[in-house]
N, C-alpha and C positions, 0 to 999 in steps of 0.2 A: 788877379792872382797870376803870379808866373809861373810856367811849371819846366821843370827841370832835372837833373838829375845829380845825384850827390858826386860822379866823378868830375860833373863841370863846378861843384862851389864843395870841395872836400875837407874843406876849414868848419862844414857845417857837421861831421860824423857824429859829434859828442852828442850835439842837438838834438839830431837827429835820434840817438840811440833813447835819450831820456823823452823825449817825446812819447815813443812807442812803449818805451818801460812804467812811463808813467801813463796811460790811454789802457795797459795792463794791466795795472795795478801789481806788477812782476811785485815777487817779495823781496826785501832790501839783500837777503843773503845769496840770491840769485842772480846770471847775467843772460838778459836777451841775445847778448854778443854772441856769448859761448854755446847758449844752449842751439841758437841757429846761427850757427857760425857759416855755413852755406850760401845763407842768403846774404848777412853782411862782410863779408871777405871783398878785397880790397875789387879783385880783378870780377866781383857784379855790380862794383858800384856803378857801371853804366845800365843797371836796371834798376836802379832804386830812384823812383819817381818821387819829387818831391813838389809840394806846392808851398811857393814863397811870398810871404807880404810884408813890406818894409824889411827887408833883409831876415825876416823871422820863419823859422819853419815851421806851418800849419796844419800840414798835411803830408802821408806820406803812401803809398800804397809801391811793396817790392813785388820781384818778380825774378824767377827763374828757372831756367829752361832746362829741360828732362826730356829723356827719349824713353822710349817703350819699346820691345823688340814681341812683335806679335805674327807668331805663326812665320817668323822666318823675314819676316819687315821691320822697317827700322818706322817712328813714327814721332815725331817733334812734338812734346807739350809743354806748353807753362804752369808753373804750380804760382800763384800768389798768396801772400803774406807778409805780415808786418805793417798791415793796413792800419791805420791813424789817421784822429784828426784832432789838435789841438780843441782842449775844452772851450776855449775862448772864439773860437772860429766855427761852432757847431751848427749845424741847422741853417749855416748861410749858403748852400748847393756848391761848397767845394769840393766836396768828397765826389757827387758824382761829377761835378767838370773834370776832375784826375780822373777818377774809373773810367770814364769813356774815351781819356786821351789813351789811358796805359792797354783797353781793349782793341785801338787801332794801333796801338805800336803794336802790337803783337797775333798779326792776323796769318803768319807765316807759322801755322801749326794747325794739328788738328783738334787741340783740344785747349784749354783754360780750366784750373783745380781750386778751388780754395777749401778751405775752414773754418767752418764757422757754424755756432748757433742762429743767428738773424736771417732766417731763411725769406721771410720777406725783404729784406733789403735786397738781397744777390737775387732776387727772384725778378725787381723791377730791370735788372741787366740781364735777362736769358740765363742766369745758372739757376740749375736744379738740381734739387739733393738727391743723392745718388748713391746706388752703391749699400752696400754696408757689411759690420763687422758684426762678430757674437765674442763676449771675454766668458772664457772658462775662469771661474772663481779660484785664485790660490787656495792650496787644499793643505790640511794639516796631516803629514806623513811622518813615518817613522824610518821607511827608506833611507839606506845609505844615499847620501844627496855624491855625485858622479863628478858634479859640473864644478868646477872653483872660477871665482869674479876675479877680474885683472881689471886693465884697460887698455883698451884697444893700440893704445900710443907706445905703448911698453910691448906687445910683443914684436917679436924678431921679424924679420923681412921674411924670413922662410914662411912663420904662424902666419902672416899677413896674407900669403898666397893663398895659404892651405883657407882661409876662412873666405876669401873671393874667391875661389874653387867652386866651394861649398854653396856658396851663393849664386853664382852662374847656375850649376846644376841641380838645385834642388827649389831655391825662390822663383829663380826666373827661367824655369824650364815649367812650373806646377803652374803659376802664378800669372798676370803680367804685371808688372813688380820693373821700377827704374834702372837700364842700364848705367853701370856705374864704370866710368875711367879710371884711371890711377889718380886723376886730380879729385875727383867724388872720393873715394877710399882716403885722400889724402887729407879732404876737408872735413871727414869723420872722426880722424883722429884729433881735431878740436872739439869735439864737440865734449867733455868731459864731464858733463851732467849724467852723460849714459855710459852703462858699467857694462862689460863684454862677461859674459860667463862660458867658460871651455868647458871641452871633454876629449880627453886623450887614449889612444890607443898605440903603445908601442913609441910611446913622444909625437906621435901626429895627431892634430883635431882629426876629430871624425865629425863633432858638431857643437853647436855652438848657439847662443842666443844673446840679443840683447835686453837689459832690462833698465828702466830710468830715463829720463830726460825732462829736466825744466820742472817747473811746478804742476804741469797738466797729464804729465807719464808717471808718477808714483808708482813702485809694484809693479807694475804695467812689462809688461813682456811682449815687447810689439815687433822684434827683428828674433828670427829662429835658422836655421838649416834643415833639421829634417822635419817633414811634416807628419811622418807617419804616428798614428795616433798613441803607440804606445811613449813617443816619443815627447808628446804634448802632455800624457797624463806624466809624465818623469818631471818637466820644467816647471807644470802647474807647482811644484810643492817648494821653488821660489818666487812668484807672483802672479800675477791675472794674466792671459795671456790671450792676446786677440787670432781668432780664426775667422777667416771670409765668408764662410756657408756653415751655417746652422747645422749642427751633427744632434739629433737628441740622445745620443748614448753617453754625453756628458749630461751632466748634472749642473740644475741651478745657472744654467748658460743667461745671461744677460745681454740684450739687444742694444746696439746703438746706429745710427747712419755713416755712410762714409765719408763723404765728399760734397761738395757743390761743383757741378761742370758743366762748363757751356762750350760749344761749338764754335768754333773760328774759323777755318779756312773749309769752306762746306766741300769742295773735290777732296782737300784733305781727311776730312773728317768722314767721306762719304768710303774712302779708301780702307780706312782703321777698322772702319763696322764690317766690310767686306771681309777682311784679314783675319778680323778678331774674331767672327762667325763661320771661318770658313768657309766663305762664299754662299752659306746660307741664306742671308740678308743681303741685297744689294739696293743702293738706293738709287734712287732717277732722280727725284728733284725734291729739294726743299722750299717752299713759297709759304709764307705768311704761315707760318710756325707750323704746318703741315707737311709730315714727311709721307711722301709717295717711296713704297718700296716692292719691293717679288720678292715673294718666299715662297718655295715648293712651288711654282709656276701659275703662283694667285697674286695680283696685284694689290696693294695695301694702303688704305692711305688712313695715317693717324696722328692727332694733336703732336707736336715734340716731347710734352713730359712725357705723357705715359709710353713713349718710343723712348725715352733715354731711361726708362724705369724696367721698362722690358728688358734693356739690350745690359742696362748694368748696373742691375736694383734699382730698390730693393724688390718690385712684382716682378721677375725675370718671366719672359714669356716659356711658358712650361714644355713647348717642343723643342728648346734647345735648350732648355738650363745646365743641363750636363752636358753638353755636347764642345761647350769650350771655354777658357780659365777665366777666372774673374781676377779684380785688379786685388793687388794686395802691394799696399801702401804703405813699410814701415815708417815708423817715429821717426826713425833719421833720414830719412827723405821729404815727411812730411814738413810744410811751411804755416 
């Protein structure tokens, strides 16, 4: 198998797209394109890994590169997805000959994210499920509803600021949650699966959320502005809406996990934990899946899962659970 990537053979996009639309079983009324339009936009096709036989694409596993801004650092990660493999090609070890090429191309970060239910398979690669969310149940109200749905592409350059405002200070100041450039905000406005819903004051958002995307976001309310609770129990009454940490003074709350992540550049990764802990945690060394670390001036040595379950879910070690943000991963970031 040759492996490659779709900016060096771009005659292959279409292929490519039905490949993964089909290995999804996407529904016909839907477009992979659109709804992660992030991932396949022209200017990543030099992350989009492909493996090739007789001129035919078999395989495909993307990738795209996200920063984190934690406690005041800037921190390089890869999100993957749009993982594939041709039904005809299955169970012959090309998927992991790609995965482990696309895991050394990308050792210049501190972290690697994917998605997925097959938690055995990303488990044989070092990722571990991680993390997790809680969705508050859409509720049936009789509340005047505040917010009206647009899209995001339709408002004004001014609305557009005021909503990356919002985001800077209230997602990624609570949160740690992806910084976004004018190119991220710009690759949003493709995404048109997912509906923006306002809320104005005097003609200015004051806030804002997103709701929808693709077949797997239904109802789903997974991008907001303000977090504060009274504010969640107002959205709740247009669809489910995902919260990071368990609150029990909502009702009927439903659990899911967040993430799969594995570690790549270990000074890098060793720097995040420090950051993200506020110096709580620091680690000395990682050797054979054993992390050595100090905390509170006690030396620590434990397996890596249950250290990447401690530091960010879902068993958060209970002396700093509250002590600093947890990830919070909207829909439209997610790959």
């Amino acid at each position: 198998m040759k492996i490659t990537t779709l900016e060096q053979l771009p005659h292959l996009f279409d292929e490519l797209v039905h490949l993964i639309e089909t290995s999804f079983q996407y529904p016909h009324n839907q477009s992979f394109e659109v709804d992660f339009y992030p991932l396949l936009v022209k200017n990543n096709w030099n992350q989009l890994y492909i493996g090739i036989i007789d001129h035919k694409v078999v395989c495909h596993i993307g990738v795209l590169d996200k920063k984190f801004k934690v406690n005041g650092n800037y921190f390089k990660c890869y999100f993957i997805g749009g993982i594939a493999t041709h039904q005809d090609f299955q169970k012959k070890g090309l998927f992991s000959q790609l995965m482990n090429y696309v895991l050394n191309e990308i050792q210049d970060s501190a972290l690697a994210i994917l998605w997925s239910e097959n938690n055995s398979l990303y488990k044989k690669f070092s990722f571990h499920l991680c993390s997790e969310q809680f969705v508050i149940p859409k509720i049936d109200s009789i509340e005047n509803k505040k917010f009206y749905k647009t899209q995001y592409h339709l408002l004004t350059d001014i609305e557009k600021k005021q909503i990356s405002k919002i985001y800077q200070e209230e997602t990624c100041k609570n949160f740690i949650s992806c910084i976004r450039t004018n190119r991220e905000w710009q690759s949003i406005e493709q995404i048109k699966s997912s509906q923006i819903f306002i809320k104005k004051d005097n003609d200015i958002i004051t806030d804002y959320f997103f709701m929808n995307k693709g077949a797997d976001l239904k109802e789903t309310i997974h991008e907001y502005g303000s977090i504060k609770k009274i504010n969640l129990n107002e959205i709740s009454q247009y669809g489910n809406v995902w919260i990071p940490r368990k609150d029990n003074t909502f009702k009927d709350l439903s659990h899911q996990f967040g993430f799969h992540c594995k570690m790549m550049n270990q000074e890098m990764f060793s720097m995040f934990i420090q950051s993200m802990t506020k110096g709580l945690i620091n680690i000395s060394s990682i050797e054979k899946d054993v992390v050595t670390f100090s905390f509170e001036n006690k030396v620590i040595q434990e397996d890596i899962e249950p250290f990447f379950h401690g530091v960010f879910g879902p068993h958060l070690y209970k002396e700093i659970e509250d002590k600093y943000p947890l990830f919070y991963i909207s829909g439209l970031d997610s790959i």
